[in-house]
DOKENU-463089 format. One line per 3 residues: number of its first residue (from 1); for each residue x negated, y negated, z of N, C-alpha, C, O. Coordinates in steps of 0.02 Angstrom, whole numbers. Atoms other than C-alpha are relative to their C-alpha. Last residue first. Example, Ala and Ser with C-alpha at 12.3 -4.5 7.8 and 13.67 -1.06 7.14 Angstrom:
residues 2
2	42,59,-3,-684,53,357,39,-55,37,14,-110,45 ~ -45,59,0,-615,225,390,-45,-60,0,-97,-59,33 .
//
This chain:
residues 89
89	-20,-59,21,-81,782,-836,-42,34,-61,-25,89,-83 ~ 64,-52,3,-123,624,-740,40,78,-5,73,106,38 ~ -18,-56,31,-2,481,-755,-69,46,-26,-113,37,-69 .
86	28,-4,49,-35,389,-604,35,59,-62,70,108,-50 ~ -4,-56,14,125,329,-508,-58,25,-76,-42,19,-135 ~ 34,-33,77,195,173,-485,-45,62,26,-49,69,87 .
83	27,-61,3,302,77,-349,-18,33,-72,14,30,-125 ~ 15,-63,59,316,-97,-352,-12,50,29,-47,47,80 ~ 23,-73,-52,383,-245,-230,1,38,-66,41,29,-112 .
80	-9,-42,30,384,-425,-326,-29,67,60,-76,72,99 ~ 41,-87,17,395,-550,-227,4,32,-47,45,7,-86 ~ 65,-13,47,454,-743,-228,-26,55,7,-86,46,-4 .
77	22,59,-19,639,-692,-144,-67,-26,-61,-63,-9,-120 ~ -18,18,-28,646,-501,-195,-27,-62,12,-88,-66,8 ~ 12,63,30,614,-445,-374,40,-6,102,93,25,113 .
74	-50,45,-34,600,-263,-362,-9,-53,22,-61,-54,55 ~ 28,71,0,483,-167,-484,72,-29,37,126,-24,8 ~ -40,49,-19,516,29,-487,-33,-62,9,-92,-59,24 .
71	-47,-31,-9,439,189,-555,66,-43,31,124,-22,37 ~ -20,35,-45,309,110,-647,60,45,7,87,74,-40 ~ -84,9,14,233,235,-735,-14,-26,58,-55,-15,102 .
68	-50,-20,-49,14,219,-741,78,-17,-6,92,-70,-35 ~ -53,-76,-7,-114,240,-868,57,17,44,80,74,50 ~ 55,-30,-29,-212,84,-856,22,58,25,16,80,83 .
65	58,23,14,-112,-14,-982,-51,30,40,-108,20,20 ~ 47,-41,52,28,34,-919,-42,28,-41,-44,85,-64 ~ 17,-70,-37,8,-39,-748,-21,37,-49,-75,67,-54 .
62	67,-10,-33,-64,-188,-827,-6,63,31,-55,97,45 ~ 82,8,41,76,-221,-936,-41,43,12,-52,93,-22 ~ 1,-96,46,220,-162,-823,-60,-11,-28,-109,20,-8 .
59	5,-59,-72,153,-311,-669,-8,78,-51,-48,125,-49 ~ 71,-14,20,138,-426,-844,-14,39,67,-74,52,76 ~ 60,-30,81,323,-394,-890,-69,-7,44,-79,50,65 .
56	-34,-56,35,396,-435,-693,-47,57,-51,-85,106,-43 ~ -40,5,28,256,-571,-680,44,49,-9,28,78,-60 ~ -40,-54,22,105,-595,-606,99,-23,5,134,-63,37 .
53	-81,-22,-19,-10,-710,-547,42,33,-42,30,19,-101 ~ -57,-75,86,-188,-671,-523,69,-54,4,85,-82,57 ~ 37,11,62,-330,-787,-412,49,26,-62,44,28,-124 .
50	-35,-25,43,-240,-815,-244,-37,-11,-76,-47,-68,-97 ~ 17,-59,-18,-364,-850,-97,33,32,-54,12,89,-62 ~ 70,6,62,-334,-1048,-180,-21,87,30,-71,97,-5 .
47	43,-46,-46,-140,-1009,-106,-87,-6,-22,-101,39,-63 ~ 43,66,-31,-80,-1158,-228,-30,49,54,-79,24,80 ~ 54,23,13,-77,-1015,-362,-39,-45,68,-98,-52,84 .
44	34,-44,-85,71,-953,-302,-65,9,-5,-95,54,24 ~ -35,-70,-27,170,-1089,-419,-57,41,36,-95,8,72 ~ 62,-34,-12,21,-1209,-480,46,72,41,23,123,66 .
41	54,-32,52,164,-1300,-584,-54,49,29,-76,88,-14 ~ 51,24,-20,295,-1292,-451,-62,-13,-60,-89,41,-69 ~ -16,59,31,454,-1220,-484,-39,-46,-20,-22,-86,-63 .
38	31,46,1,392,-1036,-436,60,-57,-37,106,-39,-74 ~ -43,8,-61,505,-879,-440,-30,-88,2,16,-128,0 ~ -72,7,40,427,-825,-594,42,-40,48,91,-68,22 .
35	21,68,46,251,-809,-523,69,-26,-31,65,-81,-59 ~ -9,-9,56,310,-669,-416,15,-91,-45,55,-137,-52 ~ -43,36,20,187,-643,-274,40,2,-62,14,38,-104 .
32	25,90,42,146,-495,-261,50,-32,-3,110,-19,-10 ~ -45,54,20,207,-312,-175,-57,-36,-14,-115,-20,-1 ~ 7,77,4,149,-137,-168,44,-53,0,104,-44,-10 .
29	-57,42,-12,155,52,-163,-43,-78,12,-101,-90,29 ~ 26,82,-34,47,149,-275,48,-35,22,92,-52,-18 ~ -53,48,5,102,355,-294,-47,-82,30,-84,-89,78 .
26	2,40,-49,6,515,-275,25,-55,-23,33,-42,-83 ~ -61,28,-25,49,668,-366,1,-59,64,32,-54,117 ~ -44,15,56,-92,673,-490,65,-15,30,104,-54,3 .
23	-2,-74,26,-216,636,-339,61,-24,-46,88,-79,-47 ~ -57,-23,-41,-268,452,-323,-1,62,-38,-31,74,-90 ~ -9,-35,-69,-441,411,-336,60,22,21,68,43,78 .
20	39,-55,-8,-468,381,-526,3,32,69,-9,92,74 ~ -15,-61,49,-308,301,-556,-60,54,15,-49,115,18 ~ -81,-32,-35,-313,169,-392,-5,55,-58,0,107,-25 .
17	24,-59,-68,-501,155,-476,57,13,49,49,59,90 ~ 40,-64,25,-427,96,-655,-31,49,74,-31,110,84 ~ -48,-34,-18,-295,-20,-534,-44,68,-68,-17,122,-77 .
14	-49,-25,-57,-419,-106,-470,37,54,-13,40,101,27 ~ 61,-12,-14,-552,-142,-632,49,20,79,19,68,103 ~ 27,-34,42,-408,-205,-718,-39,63,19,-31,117,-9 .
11	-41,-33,-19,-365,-330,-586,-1,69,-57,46,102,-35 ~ 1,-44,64,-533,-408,-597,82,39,9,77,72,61 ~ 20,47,68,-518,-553,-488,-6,48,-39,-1,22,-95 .
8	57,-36,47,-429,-464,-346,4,-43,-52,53,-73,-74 ~ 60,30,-19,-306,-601,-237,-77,57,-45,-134,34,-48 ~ 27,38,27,-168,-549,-321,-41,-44,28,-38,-103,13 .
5	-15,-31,67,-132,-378,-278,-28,-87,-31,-74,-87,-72 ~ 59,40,39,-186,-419,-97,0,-5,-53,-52,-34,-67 ~ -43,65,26,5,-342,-18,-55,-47,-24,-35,-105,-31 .
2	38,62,6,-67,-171,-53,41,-66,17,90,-77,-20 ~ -43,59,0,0,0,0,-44,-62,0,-91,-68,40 .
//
């Protein structure tokens, strides 16, 4: 479980080693901010410990993009909560 998701500067480079260390039936739980929610121009940016922000779409992106099903994305308040799931078969 992460709630740091956007404080990593490589996020790429995170969720390739969440794939190499989890077993095939192991699962990523999480939340982020959700950049969408913002009104602000620097939206959840103005955290300066915050380097990512994310998005519904660019949360699937990145998972799929590094082999993993999202199994859920829930939009609460500014959050996003995720669960995903390597795909190793």
């Amino acid at each position: 479980m992460t709630n740091y998701l956007d404080c990593f500067e490589n996020i790429v480079s995170v969720f390739n080693e969440w794939f190499r260390v989890l077993k095939p039936d192991g699962i990523v739980v999480g939340m982020c901010m959700n950049a969408a929610a913002y009104t602000n121009p620097s939206g959840p940016l103005e955290n300066r410990r915050r380097v990512q922000c994310f998005t519904e779409t660019t949360l699937r992106c990145y998972f799929s993009g590094c082999k993993f099903s999202v199994k859920s994305i829930e939009k609460v308040d500014k959050f996003l909560y995720f669960i995903a799931y390597p795909n190793k078969k």
